[in-house]
C-alpha positions as CSV (number, residue, x, y, z in Angstrom):
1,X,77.2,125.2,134.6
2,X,74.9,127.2,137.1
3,X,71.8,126.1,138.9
4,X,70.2,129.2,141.3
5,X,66.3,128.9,142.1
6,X,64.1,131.3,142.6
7,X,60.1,131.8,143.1
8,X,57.8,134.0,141.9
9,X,54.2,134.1,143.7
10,X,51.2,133.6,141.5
11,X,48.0,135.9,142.8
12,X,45.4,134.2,140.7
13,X,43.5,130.6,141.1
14,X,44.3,128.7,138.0
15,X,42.1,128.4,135.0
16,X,42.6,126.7,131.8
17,X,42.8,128.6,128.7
18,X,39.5,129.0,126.9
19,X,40.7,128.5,123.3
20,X,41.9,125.8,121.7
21,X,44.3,124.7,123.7
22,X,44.6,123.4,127.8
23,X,47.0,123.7,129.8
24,X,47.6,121.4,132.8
25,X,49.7,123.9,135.2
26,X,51.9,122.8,137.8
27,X,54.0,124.8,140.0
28,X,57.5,124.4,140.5
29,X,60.1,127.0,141.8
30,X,63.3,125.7,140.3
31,X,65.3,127.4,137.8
32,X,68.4,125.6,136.2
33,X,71.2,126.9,133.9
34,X,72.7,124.8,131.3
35,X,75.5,126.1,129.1
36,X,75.0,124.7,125.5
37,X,78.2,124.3,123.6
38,X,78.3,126.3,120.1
39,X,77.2,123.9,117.1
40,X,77.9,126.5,114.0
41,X,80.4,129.2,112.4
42,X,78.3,131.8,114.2
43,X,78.2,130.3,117.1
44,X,75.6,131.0,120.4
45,X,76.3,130.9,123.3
46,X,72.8,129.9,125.2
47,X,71.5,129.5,128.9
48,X,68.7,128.1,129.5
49,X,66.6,128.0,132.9
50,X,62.8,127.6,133.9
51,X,62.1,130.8,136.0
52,X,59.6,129.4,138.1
53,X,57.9,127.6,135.5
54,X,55.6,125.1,136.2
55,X,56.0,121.4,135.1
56,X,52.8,121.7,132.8
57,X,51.8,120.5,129.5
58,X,50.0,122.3,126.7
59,X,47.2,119.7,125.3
60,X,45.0,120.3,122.4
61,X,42.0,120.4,122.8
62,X,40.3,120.8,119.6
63,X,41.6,119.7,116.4
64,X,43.0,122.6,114.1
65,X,40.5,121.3,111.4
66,X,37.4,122.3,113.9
67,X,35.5,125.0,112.1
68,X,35.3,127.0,115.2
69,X,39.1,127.2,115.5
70,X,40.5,130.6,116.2
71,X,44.0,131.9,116.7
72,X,45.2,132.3,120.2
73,X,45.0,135.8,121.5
74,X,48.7,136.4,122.8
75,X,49.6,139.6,124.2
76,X,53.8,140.1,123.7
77,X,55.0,143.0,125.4
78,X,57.8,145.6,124.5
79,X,60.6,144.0,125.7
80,X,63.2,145.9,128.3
81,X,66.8,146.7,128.5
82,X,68.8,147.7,125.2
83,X,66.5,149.4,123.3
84,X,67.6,148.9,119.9
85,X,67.8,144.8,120.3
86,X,65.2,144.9,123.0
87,X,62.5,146.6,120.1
88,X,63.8,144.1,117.4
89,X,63.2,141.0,118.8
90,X,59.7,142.4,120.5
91,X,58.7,143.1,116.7
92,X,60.1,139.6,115.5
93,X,58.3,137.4,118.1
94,X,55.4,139.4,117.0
95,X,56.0,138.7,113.2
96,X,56.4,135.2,113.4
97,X,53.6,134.1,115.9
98,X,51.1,136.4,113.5
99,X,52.3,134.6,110.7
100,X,51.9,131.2,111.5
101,X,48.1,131.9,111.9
102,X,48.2,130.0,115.1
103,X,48.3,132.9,117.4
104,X,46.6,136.3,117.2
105,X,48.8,139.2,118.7
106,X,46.9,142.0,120.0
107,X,47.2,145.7,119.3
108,X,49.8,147.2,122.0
109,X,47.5,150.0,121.7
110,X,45.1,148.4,124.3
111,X,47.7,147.3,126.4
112,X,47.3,147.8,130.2
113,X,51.3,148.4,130.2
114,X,53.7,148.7,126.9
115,X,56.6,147.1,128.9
116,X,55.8,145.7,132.2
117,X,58.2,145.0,134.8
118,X,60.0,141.6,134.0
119,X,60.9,140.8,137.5
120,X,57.2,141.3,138.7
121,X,53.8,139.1,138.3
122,X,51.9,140.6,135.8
123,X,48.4,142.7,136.5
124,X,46.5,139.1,134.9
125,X,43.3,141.2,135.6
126,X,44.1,144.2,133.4
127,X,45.4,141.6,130.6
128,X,42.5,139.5,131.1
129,X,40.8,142.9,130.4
130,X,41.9,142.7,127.1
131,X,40.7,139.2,126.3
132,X,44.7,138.2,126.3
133,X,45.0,134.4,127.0
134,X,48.8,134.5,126.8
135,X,51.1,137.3,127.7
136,X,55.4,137.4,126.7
137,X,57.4,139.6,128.7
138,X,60.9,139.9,128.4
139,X,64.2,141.9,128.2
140,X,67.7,142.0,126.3
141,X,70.4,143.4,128.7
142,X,74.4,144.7,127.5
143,X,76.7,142.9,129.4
144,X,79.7,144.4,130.4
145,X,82.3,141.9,128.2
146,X,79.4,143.1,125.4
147,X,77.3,140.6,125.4
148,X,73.5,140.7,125.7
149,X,71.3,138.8,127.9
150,X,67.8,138.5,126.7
151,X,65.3,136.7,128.9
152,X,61.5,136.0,128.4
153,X,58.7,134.8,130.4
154,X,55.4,133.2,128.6
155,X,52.6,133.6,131.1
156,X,48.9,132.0,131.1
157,X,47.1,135.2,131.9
158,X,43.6,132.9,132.6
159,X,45.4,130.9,135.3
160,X,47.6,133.2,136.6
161,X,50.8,130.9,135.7
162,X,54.3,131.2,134.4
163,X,54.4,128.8,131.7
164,X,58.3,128.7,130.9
165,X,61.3,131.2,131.2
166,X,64.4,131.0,129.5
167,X,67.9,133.1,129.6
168,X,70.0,133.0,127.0
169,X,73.7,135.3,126.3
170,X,75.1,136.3,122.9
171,X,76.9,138.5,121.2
172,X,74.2,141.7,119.8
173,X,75.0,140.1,116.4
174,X,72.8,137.4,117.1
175,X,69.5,138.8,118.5
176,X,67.6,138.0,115.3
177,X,68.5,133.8,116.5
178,X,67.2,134.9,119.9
179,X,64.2,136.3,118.6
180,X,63.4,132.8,116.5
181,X,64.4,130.5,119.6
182,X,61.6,132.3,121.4
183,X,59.0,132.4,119.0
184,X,60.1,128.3,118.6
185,X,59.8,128.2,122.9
186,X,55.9,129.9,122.9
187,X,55.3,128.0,119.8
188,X,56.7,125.0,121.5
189,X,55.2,125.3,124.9
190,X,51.7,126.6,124.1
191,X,51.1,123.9,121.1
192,X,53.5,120.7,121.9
193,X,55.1,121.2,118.3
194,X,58.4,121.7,117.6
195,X,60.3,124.4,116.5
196,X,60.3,126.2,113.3
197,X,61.5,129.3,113.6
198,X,65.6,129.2,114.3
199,X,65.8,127.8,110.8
200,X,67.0,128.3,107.4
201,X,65.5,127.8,103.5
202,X,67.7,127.3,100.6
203,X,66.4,128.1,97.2
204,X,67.0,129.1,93.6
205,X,66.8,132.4,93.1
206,X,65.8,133.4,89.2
207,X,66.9,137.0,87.3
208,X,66.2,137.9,83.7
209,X,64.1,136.8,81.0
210,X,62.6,133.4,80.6
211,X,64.9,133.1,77.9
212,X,67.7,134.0,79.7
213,X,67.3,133.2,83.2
214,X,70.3,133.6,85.5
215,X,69.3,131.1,88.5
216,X,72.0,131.2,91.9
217,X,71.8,129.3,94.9
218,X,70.9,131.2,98.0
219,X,70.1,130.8,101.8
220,X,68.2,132.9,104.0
221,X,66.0,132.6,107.3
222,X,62.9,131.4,107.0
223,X,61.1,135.0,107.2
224,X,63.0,135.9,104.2
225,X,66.3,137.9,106.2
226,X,69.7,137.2,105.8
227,X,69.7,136.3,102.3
228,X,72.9,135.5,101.0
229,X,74.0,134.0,97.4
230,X,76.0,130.3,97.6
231,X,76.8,130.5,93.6
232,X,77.2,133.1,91.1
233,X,75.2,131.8,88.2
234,X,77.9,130.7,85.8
235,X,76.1,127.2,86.2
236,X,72.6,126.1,86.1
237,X,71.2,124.6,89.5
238,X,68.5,123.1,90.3
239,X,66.5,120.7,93.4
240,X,68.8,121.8,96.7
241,X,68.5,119.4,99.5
242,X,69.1,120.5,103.2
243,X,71.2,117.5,105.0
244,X,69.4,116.6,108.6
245,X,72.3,116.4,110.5
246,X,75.0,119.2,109.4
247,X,75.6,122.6,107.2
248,X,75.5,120.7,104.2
249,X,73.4,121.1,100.8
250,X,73.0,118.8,98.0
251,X,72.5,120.1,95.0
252,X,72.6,119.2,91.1
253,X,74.5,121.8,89.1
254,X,75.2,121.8,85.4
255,X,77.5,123.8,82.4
256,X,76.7,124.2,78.8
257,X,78.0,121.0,77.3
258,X,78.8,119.2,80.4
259,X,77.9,116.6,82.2
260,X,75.2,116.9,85.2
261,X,77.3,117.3,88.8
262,X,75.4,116.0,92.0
263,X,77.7,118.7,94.6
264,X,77.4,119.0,98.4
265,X,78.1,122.9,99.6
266,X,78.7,123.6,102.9
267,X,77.1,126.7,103.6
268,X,79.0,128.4,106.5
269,X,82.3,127.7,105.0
270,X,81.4,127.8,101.2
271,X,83.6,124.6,100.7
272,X,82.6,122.2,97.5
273,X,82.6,118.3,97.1
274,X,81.5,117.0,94.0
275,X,79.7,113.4,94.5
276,X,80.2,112.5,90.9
277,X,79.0,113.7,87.0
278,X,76.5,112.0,85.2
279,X,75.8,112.2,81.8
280,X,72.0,111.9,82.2
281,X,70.3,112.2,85.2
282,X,66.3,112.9,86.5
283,X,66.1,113.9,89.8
284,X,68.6,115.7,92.5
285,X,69.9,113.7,95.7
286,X,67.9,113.3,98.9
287,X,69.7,112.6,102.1
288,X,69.3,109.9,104.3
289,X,68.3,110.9,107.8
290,X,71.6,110.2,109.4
291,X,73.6,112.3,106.4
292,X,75.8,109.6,105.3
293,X,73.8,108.7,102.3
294,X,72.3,110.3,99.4
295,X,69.3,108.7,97.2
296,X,69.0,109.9,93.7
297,X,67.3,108.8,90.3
298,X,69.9,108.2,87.4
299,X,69.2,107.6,84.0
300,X,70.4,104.7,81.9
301,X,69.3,103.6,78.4
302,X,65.8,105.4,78.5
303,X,64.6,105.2,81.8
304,X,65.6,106.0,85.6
305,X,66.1,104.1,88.3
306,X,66.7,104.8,92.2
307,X,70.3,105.0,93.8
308,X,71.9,105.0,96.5
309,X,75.3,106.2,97.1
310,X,77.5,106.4,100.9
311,X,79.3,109.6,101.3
312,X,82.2,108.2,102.5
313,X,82.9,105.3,100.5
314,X,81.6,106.8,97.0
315,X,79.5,103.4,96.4
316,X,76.6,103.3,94.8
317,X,73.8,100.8,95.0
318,X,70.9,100.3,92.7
319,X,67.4,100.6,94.5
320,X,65.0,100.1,91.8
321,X,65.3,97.9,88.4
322,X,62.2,98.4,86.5
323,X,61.5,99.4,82.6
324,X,59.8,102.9,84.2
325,X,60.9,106.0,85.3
326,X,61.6,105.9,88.9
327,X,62.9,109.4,90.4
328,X,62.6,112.1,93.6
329,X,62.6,109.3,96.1
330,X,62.0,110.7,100.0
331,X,63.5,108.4,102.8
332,X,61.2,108.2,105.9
333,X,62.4,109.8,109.7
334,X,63.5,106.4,110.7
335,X,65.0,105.4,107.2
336,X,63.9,102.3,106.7
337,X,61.6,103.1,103.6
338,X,61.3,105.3,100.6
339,X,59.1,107.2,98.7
340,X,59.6,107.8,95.5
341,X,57.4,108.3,91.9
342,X,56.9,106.3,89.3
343,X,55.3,105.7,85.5
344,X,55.4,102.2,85.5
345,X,51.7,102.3,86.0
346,X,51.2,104.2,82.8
347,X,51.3,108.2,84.5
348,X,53.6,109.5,87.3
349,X,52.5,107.9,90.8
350,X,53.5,107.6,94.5
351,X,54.9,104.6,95.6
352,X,56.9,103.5,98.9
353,X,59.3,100.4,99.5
354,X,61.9,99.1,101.8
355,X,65.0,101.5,101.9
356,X,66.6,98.0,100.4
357,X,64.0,98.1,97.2
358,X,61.7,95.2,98.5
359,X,58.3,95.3,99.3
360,X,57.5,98.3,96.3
361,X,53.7,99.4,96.7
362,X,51.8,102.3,95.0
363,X,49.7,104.7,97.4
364,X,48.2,107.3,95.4
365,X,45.1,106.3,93.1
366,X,43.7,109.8,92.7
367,X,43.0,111.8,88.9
368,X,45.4,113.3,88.0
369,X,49.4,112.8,87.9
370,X,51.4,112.3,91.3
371,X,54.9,113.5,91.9
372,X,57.5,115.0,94.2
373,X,56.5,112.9,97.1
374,X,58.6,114.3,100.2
375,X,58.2,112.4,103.4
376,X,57.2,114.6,106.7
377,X,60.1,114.8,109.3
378,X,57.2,113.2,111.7
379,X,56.4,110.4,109.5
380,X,52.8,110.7,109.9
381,X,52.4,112.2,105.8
382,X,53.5,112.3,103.1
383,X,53.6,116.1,100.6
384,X,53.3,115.6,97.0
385,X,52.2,117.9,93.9
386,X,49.6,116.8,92.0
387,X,48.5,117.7,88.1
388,X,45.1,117.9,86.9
389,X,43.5,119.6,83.7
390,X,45.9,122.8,83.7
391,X,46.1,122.8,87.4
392,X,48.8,122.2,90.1
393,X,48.1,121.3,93.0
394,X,50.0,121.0,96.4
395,X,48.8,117.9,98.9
396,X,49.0,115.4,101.3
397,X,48.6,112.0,102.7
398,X,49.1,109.4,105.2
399,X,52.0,106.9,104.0
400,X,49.3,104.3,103.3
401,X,48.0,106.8,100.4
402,X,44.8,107.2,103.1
403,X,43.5,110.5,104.0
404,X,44.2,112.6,100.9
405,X,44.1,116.5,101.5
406,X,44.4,119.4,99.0
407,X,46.5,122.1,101.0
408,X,46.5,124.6,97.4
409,X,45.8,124.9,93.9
410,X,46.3,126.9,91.2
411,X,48.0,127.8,87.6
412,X,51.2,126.4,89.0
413,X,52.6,124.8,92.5
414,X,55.4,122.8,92.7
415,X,58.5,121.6,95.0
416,X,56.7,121.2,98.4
417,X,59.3,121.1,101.3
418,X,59.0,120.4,105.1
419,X,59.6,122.3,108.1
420,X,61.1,120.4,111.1
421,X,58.0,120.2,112.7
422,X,56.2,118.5,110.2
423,X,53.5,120.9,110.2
424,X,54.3,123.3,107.7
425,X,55.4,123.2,104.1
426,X,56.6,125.6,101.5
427,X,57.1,125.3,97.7
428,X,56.9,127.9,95.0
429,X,53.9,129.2,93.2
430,X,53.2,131.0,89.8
431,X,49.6,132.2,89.7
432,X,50.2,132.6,86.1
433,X,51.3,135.6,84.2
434,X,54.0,137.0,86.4
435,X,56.6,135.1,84.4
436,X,58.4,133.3,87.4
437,X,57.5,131.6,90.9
438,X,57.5,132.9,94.4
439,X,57.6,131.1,97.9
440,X,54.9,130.5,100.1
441,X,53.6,128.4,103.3
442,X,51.1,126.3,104.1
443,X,50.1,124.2,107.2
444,X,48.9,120.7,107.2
445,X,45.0,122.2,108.0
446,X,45.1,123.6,104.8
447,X,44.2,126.9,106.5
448,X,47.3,129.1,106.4
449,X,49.2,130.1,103.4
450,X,51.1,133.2,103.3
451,X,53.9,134.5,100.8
452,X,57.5,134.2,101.9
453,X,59.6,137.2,100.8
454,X,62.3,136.7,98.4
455,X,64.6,139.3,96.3
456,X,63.4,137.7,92.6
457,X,61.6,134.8,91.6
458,X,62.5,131.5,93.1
459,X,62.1,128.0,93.0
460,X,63.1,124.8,94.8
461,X,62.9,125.4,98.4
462,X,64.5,123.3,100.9
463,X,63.6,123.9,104.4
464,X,66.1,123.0,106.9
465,X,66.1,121.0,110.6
466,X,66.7,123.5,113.1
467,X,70.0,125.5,113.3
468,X,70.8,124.5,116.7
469,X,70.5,120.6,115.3
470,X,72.9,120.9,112.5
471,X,76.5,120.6,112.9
């Protein structure tokens, strides 16, 4: 571990940002280094240090519902150094804060400087010029044993502040990682969420006719690169489940004339562990929030009931014993309830309970049918997909069934999934005629939804916890 401190002068008074967010901006000249041990296959090697940064917090100001919301002009500026790395990761950070619809980037057309000197304060007069509020500035240096160094500086152009710096070394290999841990660091600093960006989505990706669909397991980043296959297709799969904790996907797979398989994959090392075969089964396995257990719905004489079976040991305990159908149940953050859907009310309906079965209560009294509750990784809603008179619908509420929202709708929307933050979701869409679903994501405002590229059609997402958090 290194600590070295540094200060970098700051010529303008400080003023908050205008838009929809404030910034409370103190000053403080230390910078600190902290070597992060590598946590997968593919392992990073990360610094991290606040170059002069000061100990501010970014506050809200206005709700992202307000009408006169607009996205955040943000200025990022061609990064120095390498220029092959240095020009892909400028063009990421770009990408991403674009897409969000959080942040607008401005033109580098009207920039006062392409690439401005890292090392020095920023003109904030000839950016303010431009109506940017916040300005990135970085580079991505070859170190002599090969490795890069890529640093960044977020800056509040308004107030004339450094908001946070960080350092960070890895092998060229990496860069498009880099690129997403920065975008999660402005994302991060500017609107107090959590990251999103260094993460992964595994889905089904689906080839060939509707009568002969070939459907194979695959991963990729959550922009849509890096896509790689996990199975071949010589087995129908379906419902993938991202553990919280570790590589790990859940997954139910099945042969012609064979029984249903519930299977964890671990996805760096392509290893396979089959958690058992059923002969009938409703609903894939969701993990618990420490990974150690899986809930699922299994069918028995007719109808389903919920499940829950330890890794480890292999023992399964019954959740639910009703006459209905109970299946995709959801645990909360904390674990200590469920949700899960249910018929026993006449049509498919949301209801929660004790992660022990007690205390079972319905939440969602809307028209319509209810299913595919998924709990939010904050605990605060609660994504289902809801059915009405042809139409499918993809929504949310607060775990009391309270505050219902409508995020889409349309011919056909299904499988929502969270991001770690708890502010997005994805799930797959057909608008009808096009013979197969693609990906998209929405935010919790109900005001962003863009198309996430895949190969084929594809179904099923699961959206995983950030890569640096899994084991």
């Amino acid at each position: 571990m290194m600590t070295t401190r540094a200060s970098i002068p700051h010529a303008l008074p400080r003023r908050s940002f205008p838009q929809f967010l404030r910034f409370s901006t103190e000053r403080c000249p230390t910078m600190k280094t902290i070597a992060l041990l590598p946590r997968i296959a593919a392992a990073l090697a990360l610094a991290w240090f606040a170059l002069a940064a000061p100990a501010a917090r970014a506050e809200i100001s206005i709700t992202l519902n307000s009408p006169s919301f607009a996205p955040l002009p943000i200025a990022v500026a061609d990064f120095g150094g390498d220029p092959e790395v240095a020009a892909g990761i400028t063009e990421l950070i770009t990408n991403n804060l674009r897409r969000i619809g959080y942040f607008a980037p401005i033109d580098p057309a009207t920039f006062p400087d392409r690439a401005p000197n890292f090392d020095a304060v920023p003109d904030f007069a000839a950016w303010q010029a431009i109506n940017a509020q916040g300005l990135v500035t970085g580079r991505a240096v070859r170190e002599a044993g090969g490795r890069i160094r890529v640093e960044f500086r977020l800056w509040d152009v308004f107030a004339g502040q450094q908001l946070t710096g960080q350092q960070y070394y890895t092998d060229p290999v990496n860069w498009r990682r880099i690129g997403h841990i920065v975008s999660d660091a402005v994302l991060t600093r500017v609107t107090g969420l959590k990251g999103m960006f260094d993460t992964r989505v595994v889905f089904v990706d689906e080839t060939g006719t509707k009568e002969n669909r070939r459907k194979r397991l695959a991963v990729m980043d959550q922009d849509g690169a890096n896509l790689r296959y996990l199975t071949r297709g010589e087995e129908l799969v379906v419902s993938p489940r991202f553990s919280p904790v570790s590589q790990e996907v859940a997954f139910m797979s099945q042969r012609l004339n064979q029984a249903t398989r519930v299977q964890l994959l671990n996805i760096e090392t392509g290893q396979r562990e089959v958690v058992g075969s059923f002969p009938e089964m409703t609903s894939s396995p969701q993990f618990a929030p420490d990974g150690q257990r899986v809930v699922l719905s299994l069918q028995q004489g007719g109808n389903a009931n919920i499940y829950a079976i330890a890794l480890r040991a292999r023992t399964t305990t019954r959740v639910t014993s009703t006459n209905a159908i109970d299946t995709s149940p959801s645990f909360s953050p904390d674990g200590s309830r469920i949700v899960f859907e249910s018929d026993r009310g006449g049509g498919p309906q949301i209801y929660v309970m004790n992660a022990d079965g007690s205390n079972q209560q319905r939440i969602s009294f809307g028209e319509g049918r209810y299913s595919q509750p998924v709990w939010s990784p904050r605990g605060d809603f609660i994504a289902f997909t809801r059915s009405r008179a042809g139409q499918f619908a993809i929504g949310i509420m607060k775990p009391d069934g309270s505050g219902e929202r409508i995020l889409t709708e349309g011919y056909h929307n299904e499988s929502p999934t969270w991001a770690p933050n708890g502010q997005f979701l994805m799930f797959f869409s057909d608008p009808g005629g096009e013979g197969g679903g693609r990906l998209y994501m929405a935010d919790v405002t109900g005001r962003v939804r863009v198309q996430v590229p895949t190969p084929s059609y594809a179904s099923d997402p699961a959206w995983s916890p950030l890569v640096s958090d899994l084991r």
